[in-house]
C-alpha positions as CSV (number, residue, x, y, z in Angstrom):
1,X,26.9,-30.0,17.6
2,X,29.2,-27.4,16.6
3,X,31.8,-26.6,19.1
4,X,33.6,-23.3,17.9
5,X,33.8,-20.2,19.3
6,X,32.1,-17.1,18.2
7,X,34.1,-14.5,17.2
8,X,31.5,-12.0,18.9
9,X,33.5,-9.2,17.5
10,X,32.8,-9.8,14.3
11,X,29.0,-10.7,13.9
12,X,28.6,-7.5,15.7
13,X,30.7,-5.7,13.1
14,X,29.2,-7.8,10.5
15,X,25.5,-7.0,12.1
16,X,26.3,-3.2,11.9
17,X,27.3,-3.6,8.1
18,X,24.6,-5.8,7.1
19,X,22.9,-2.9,8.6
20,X,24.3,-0.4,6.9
21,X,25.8,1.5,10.2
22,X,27.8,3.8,10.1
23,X,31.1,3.1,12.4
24,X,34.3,2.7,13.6
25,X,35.5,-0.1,15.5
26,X,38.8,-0.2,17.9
27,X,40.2,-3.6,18.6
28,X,41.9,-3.9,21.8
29,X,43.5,-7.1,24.1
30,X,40.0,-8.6,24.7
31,X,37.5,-6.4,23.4
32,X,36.2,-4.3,20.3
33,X,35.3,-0.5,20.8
34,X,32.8,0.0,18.1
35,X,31.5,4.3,18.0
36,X,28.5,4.4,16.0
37,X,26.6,8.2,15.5
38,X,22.9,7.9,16.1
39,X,20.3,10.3,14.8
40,X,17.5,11.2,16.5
41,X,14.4,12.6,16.7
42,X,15.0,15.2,19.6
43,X,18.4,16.3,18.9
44,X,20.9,16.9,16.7
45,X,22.2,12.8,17.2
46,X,24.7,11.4,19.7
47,X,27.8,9.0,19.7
48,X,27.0,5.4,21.1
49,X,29.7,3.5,22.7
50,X,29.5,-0.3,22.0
51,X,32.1,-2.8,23.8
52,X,31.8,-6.5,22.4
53,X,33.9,-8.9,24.9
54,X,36.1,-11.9,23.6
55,X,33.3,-13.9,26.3
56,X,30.4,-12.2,24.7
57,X,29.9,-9.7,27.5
58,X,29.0,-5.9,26.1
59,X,28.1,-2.6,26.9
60,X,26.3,-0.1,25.5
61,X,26.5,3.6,26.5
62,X,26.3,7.3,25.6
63,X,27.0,10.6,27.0
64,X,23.9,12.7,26.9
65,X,25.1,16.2,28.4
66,X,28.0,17.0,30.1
67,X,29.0,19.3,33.2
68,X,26.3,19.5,34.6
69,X,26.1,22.9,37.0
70,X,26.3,22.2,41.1
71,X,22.7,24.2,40.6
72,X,21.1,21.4,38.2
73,X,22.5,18.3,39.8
74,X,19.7,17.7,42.4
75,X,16.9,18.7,40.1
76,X,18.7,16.1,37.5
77,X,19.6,13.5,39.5
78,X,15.8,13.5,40.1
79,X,14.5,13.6,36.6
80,X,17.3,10.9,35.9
81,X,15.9,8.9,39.0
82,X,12.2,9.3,37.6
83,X,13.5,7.9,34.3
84,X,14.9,5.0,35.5
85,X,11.5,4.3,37.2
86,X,9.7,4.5,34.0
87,X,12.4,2.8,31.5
88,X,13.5,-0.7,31.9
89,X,16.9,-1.7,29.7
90,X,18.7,1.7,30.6
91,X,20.5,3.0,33.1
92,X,21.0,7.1,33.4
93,X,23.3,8.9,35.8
94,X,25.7,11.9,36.7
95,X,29.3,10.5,36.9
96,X,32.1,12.1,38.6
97,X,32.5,14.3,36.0
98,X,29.2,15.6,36.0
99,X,28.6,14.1,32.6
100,X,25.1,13.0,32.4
101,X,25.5,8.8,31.2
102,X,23.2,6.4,29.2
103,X,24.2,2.9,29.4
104,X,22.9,-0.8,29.6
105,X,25.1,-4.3,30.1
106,X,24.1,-7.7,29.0
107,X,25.7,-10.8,26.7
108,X,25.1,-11.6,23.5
109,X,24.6,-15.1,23.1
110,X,22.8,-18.2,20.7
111,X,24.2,-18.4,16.8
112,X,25.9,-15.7,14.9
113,X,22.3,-15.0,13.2
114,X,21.0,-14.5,16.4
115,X,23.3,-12.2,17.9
116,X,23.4,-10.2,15.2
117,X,19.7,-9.6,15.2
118,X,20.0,-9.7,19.0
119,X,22.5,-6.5,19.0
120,X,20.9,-4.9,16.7
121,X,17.8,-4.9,18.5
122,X,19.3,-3.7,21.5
123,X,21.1,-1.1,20.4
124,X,17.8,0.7,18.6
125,X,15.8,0.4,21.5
126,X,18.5,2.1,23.6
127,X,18.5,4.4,20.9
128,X,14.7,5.0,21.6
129,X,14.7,5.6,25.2
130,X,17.4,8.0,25.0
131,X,15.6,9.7,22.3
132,X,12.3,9.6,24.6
133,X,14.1,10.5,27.8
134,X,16.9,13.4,26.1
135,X,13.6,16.7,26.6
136,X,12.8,15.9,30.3
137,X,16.3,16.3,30.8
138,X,17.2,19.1,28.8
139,X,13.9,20.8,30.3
140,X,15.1,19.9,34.0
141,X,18.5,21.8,33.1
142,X,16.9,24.8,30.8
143,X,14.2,25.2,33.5
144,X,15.3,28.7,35.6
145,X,13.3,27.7,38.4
């Protein structure tokens, strides 16, 4: 049995070259800060946010919108609450700052092969859902209603 550590930093950043992803990674204390730009079907693309743990723990997130109006933050918050009835793996919200937020946690775990292919699964299917979900909430804020 092999009995070294993962560098989970690096098969993620080796998973987004093998991938040909466009990036750029931060290294901090006990974590890496990857940004990679996403295109997209609905929009003109957004940034994601990826955080890969020394443990293996990561995040994923993205800011969708941001300062939302006191007007559109009911009408939001619902369309975000509807969302995240419909879509499993993501998490949507309005944070303090009225920034509307995309984000899902979990660990990467199993070989390098596998987490490799494990991240980059993940991070395309949150791709997807914020893709699907980004024209009900840009219809909740453009709506006049």
């Amino acid at each position: 049995m092999d009995e070294r550590a993962i560098d989970y930093q690096q098969v993620a950043e080796d998973a987004l070259n093998e991938n040909e992803m466009t990036f750029h990674v931060e290294h901090k204390e006990d974590h890496a800060l990857f940004t990679c730009p996403m295109t997209s079907d609905r929009s003109p693309g957004f940034n994601l946010k990826l955080r890969i743990s020394d443990d293996g723990g990561a995040k994923i997130w993205t800011y969708l919108l941001s300062n939302i109006k006191e007007d559109k933050y009911l009408p939001v918050l619902k369309t975000l609450n509807h969302l995240n009835d419909s879509y499993r793996f993501i998490k949507l919200s309005i944070d303090k700052d009225n920034d509307v937020c995309a984000e899902y946690d979990f660990f990467l775990f199993g070989d390098e092969d596998l987490i490799g292919k494990q991240l980059m699964s993940i991070l395309f299917l949150f791709s997807d859902i914020v893709d699907t979900c980004l024209p009900d909430i840009l219809k909740t804020v453009w709506d006049n209603e």
